[in-house]
Every structure is written in C-alpha cells, then in structure tokens.
C-alpha positions as CSV (number, residue, x, y, z in Angstrom):
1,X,-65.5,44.9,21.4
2,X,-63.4,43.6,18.8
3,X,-60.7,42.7,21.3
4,X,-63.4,41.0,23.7
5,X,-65.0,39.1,20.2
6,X,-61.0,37.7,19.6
7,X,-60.8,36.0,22.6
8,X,-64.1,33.4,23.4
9,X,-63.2,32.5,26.9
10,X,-63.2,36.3,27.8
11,X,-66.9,36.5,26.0
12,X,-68.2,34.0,27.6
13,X,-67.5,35.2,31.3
14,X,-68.1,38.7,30.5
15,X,-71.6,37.5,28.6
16,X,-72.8,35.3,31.6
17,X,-72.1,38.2,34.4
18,X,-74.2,40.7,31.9
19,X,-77.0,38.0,31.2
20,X,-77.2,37.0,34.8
21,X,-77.2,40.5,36.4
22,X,-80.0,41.4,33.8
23,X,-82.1,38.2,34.7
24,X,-81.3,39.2,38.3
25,X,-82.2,43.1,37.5
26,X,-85.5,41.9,36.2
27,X,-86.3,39.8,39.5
28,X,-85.4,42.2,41.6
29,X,-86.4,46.1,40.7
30,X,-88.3,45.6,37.1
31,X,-91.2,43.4,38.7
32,X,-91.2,45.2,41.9
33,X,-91.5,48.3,40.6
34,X,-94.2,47.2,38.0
35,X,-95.7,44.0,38.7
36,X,-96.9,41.3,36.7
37,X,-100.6,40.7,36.8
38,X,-102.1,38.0,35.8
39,X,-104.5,39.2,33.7
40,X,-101.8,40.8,31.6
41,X,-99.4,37.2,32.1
42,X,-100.5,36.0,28.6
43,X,-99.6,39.4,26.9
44,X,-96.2,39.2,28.5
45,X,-95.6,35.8,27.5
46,X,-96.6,36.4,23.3
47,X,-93.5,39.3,23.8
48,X,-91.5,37.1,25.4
49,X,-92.1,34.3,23.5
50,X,-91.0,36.7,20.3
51,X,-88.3,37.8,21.6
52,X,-86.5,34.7,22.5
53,X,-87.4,33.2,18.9
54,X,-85.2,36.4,17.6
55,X,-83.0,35.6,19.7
56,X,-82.5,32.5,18.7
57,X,-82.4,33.4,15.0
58,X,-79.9,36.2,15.6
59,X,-77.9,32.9,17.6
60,X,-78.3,30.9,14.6
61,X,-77.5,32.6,11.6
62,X,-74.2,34.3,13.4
63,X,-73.7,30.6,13.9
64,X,-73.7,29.5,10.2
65,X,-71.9,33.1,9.8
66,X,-68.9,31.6,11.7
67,X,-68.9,28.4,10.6
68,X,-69.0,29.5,6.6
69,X,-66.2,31.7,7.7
70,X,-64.0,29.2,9.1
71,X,-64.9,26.7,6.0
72,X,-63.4,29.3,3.6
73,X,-60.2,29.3,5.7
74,X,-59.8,25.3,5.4
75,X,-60.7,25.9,1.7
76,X,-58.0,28.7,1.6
77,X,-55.7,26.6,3.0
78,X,-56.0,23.7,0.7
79,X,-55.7,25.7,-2.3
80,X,-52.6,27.7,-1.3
81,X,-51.0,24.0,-0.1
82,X,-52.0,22.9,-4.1
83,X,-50.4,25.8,-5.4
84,X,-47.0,25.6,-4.2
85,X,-47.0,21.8,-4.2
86,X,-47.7,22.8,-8.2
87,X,-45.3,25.2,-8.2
88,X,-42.8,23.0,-6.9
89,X,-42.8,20.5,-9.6
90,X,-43.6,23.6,-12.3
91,X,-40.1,24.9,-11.2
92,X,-38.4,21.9,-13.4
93,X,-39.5,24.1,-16.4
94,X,-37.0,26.7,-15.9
95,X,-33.5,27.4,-16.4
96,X,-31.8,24.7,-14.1
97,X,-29.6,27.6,-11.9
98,X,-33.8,29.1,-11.6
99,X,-35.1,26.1,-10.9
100,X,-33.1,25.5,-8.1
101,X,-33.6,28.9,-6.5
102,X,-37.2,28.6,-6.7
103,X,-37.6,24.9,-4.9
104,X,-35.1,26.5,-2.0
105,X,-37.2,29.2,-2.2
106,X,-40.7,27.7,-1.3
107,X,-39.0,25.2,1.0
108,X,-38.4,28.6,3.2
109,X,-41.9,29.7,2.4
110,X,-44.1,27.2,3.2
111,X,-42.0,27.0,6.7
112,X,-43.4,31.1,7.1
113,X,-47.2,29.5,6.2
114,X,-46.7,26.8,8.6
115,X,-45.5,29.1,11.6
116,X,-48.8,31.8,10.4
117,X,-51.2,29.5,11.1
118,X,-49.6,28.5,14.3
119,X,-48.6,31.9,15.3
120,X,-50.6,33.3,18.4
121,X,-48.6,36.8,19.3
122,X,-48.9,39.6,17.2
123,X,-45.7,40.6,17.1
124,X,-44.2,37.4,15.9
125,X,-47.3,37.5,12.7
126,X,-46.0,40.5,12.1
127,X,-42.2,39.2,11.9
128,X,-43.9,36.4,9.5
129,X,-45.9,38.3,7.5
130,X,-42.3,40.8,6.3
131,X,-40.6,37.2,5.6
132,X,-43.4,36.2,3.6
133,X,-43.5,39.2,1.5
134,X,-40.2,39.1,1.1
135,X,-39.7,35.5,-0.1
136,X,-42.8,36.4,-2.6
137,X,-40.7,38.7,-3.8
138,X,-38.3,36.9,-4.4
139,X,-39.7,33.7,-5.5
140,X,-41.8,36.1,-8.6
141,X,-37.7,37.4,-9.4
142,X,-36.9,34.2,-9.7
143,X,-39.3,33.1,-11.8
144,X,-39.5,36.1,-13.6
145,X,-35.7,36.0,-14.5
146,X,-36.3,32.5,-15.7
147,X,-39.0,33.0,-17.8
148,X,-37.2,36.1,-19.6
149,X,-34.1,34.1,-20.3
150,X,-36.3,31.6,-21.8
151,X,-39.5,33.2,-23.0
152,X,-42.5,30.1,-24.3
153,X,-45.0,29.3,-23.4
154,X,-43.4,26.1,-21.4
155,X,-41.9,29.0,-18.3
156,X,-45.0,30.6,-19.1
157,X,-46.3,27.8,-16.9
158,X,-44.3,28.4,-13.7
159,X,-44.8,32.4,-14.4
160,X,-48.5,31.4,-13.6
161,X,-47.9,28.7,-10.7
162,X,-46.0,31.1,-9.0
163,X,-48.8,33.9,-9.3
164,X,-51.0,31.1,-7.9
165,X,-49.2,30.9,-5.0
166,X,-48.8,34.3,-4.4
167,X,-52.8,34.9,-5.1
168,X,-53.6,31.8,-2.6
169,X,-51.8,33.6,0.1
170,X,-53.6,36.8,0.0
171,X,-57.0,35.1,-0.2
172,X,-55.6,33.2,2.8
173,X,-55.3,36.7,4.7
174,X,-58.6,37.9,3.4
175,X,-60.3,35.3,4.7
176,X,-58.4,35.6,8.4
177,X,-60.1,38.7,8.2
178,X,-63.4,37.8,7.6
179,X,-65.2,38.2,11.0
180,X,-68.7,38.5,12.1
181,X,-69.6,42.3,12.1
182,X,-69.0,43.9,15.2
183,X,-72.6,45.3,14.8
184,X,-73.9,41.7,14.7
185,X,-72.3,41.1,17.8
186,X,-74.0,43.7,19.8
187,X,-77.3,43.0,18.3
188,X,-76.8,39.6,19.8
189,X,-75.4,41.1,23.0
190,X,-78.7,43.6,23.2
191,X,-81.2,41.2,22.9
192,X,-79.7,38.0,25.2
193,X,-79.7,40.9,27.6
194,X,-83.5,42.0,27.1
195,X,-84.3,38.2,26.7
196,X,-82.8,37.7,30.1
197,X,-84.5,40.8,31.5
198,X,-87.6,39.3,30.5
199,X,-87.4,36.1,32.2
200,X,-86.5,37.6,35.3
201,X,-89.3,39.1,35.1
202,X,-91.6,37.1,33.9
203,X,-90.5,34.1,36.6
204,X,-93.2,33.5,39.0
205,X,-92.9,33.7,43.1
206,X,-91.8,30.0,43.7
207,X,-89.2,30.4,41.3
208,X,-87.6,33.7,40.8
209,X,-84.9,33.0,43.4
210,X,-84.2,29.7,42.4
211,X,-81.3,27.9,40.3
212,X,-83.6,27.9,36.9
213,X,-82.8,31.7,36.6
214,X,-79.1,30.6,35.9
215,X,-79.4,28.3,33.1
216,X,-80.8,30.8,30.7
217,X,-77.6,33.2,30.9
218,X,-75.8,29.8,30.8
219,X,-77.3,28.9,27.7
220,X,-76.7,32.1,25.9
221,X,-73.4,32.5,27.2
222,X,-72.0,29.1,25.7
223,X,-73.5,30.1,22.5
224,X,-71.9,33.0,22.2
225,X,-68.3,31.5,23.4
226,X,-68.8,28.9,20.8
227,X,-70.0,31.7,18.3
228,X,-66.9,33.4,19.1
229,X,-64.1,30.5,19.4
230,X,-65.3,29.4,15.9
231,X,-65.1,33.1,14.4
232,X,-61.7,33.6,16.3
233,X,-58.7,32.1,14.0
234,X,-56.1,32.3,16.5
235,X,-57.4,32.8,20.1
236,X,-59.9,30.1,20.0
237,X,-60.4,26.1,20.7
238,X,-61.2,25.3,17.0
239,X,-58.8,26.3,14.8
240,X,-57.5,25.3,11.2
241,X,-55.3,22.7,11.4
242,X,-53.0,23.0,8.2
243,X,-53.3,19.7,7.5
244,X,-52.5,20.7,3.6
245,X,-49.5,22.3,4.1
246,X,-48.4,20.1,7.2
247,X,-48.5,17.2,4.3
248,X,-47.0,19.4,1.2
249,X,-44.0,20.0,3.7
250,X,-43.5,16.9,4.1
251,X,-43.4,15.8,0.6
252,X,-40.6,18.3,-0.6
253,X,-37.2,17.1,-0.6
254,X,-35.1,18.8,1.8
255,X,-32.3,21.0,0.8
C-alpha cells in the first residue's frame, strides 16, 4: 500500500479498475440477486445518500491532510534556505582560517539540499543523505574549533547559526516523512468501493449499462490521484520547488 500511495499515477489506474468493477459488480450480481423494489427505493437512497456524504468528507479532510503536509515542506524549505544564508554571513565572526572553511563548507552543502529535493531514485538519496551528514559534521567541527579558539559570546553566534542549519535539515526530513496514514487510505479505498457498489446498484433499468456508471469511479479516482500526487514528495506532479535554496545558491560567492 505504501508503495502504491508513493506513486499517484499507479493509484489512480489501480483505483478506477477497483471502483469500476465494484459499480459493475453492483449492476450485475448484487441487484440481480436481490432486487431493488420500489417501495424500498427511498430507503436505499437515505443509505446511499450517507454514504457518499462520508465519502466525500473522508475525500476532503485527506485533502487538507495533503495539502498541510506539503505546506510544511515549503515552510521547511524556507527556513533551512534562511539558516545557511545566515550562517553564511555568521561565518565572518570566526577565526579567518574557520571562516573560510565554513563558507566552502555550505557552498558543498547546499549543493547536497539542492540535489535532495530533486533526487527521484533511492539509491542516489541515500548517496546524498551520507554526504549531507558528513558535511554536518564537518561544518559543527568547524565551527566548534572556532568558537574554542575564540570563546564570547560574538562565535557564540555562528555556534548557534550553524545548529540552525543543522536543526532545519532534520525538520526538512521529518516533514518528507509526514504522509497520510496508510489506515486513512484504505478507509478511503473501502468506502469509494461500497459507494460505487451502491450506485451500481441503485442505477435504474435505462441506465445501468450506460456511460453515467463510469463517471463516478472517474470522479473518485482523480481525487484520490490528486490526494496522492500532493502527499507524494518525489513521485508526484506537484512537488516543492526549492525556490529558497535555488536563490540562496545563487547569492554565495563561488569558491
């Protein structure tokens, strides 16, 4: 599930067959083995009418789920560009031979936050994610050596820009993390599948064959893709641009 939720194009088709063959189950065997009277037509359409409006509501707030999820990883991605731009001018307050180290230093880091957020194959995150430790490591040596050959409250300074920056990038990957409950998604899955069981079988004569029976698994399926492709940081159609770091990049001198 958690593979099929990572990639939006996948959940869409497999969403549409399994709407579509429940819509088509619910023509086909449900009302012929128990029809729908019309005395009990009204009944039907109170439960039917419920269970779409859940539906929808499920649809909806795993919509604003997604799209407060994919808010905090803009958010996280301005911060952690304001933090080494900081850092970068915070370097001048230590030692000069320091200093220097630490502005080469983020140059090659921000290069490794650049290529994360454009980074689509696992093993090459993985490659990024050992560089970035290691620079991190570096970089807090850095400013740790300068701050003891110097020790005031000035270094002090660049002691805590550098944490900053080293703080932004784990609530970067935190918030990479942060997906929509696998349990959420198949409570939606469950009921877009009952909902479309229901208007199979609800659908009267003249139109339970017809094209109409389509657009409801249509309809579900897109929301769910869209659900997904928002929720998905790297496999999806809207992603975080990092604009942020694109433009902090940029602004550094070059070595």
């Amino acid at each position: 599930m958690e593979h099929l939720t990572s990639h939006p194009l996948v959940l869409f088709v497999v969403s549409l067959v399994l709407m579509s063959v429940a819509a088509w189950i619910g023509v086909t065997f449900v009302r012929r083995a128990t029809p729908l009277a019309d005395a009990t037509r009204a009944d039907f359409g109170i439960v039917q009418s419920a269970t779409l409006t859940l539906l929808a509501l499920v649809i909806g707030f795993s919509l604003s789920m997604a799209v407060g999820r994919y808010d905090q990883r803009k958010n996280c991605e301005e911060e952690e560009a304001n933090a080494i731009g900081t850092e970068f001018i915070r370097a001048d307050l230590l030692p000069a031979a320091e200093a220097a180290n630490v502005r080469s230093l983020l140059i090659r880091y921000i290069d490794q936050r650049l290529q994360f957020y454009e980074a689509r194959d696992q093993q090459q995150l993985d490659q990024i994610n050992s560089a970035t430790g290691q620079l991190q490591a570096q970089l807090w040596t850095a400013a740790r050596t300068g701050a003891a050959s110097q020790p005031n409250p000035v270094t002090a300074l660049a002691v805590a820009g550098m944490n900053d920056v080293i703080n932004t990038q784990g609530y970067t990957q935190a918030a990479w993390w942060n997906r929509i409950p696998l349990g959420a998604w198949t409570l939606m899955l469950a009921i877009g599948t009952f909902c479309n069981l229901l208007v199979g079988y609800g659908a009267r004569r003249e139109s339970a064959k017809s094209r109409f029976l389509l657009i409801m698994p249509i309809v579900v399926s897109l929301s769910f893709g869209l659900i997904a492709d928002i929720d998905s940081p790297r496999n999806g159609v809207i992603q975080v641009v990092p604009q942020n770091l694109i433009g902090t990049a940029q602004s550094l001198p070059k070595p």
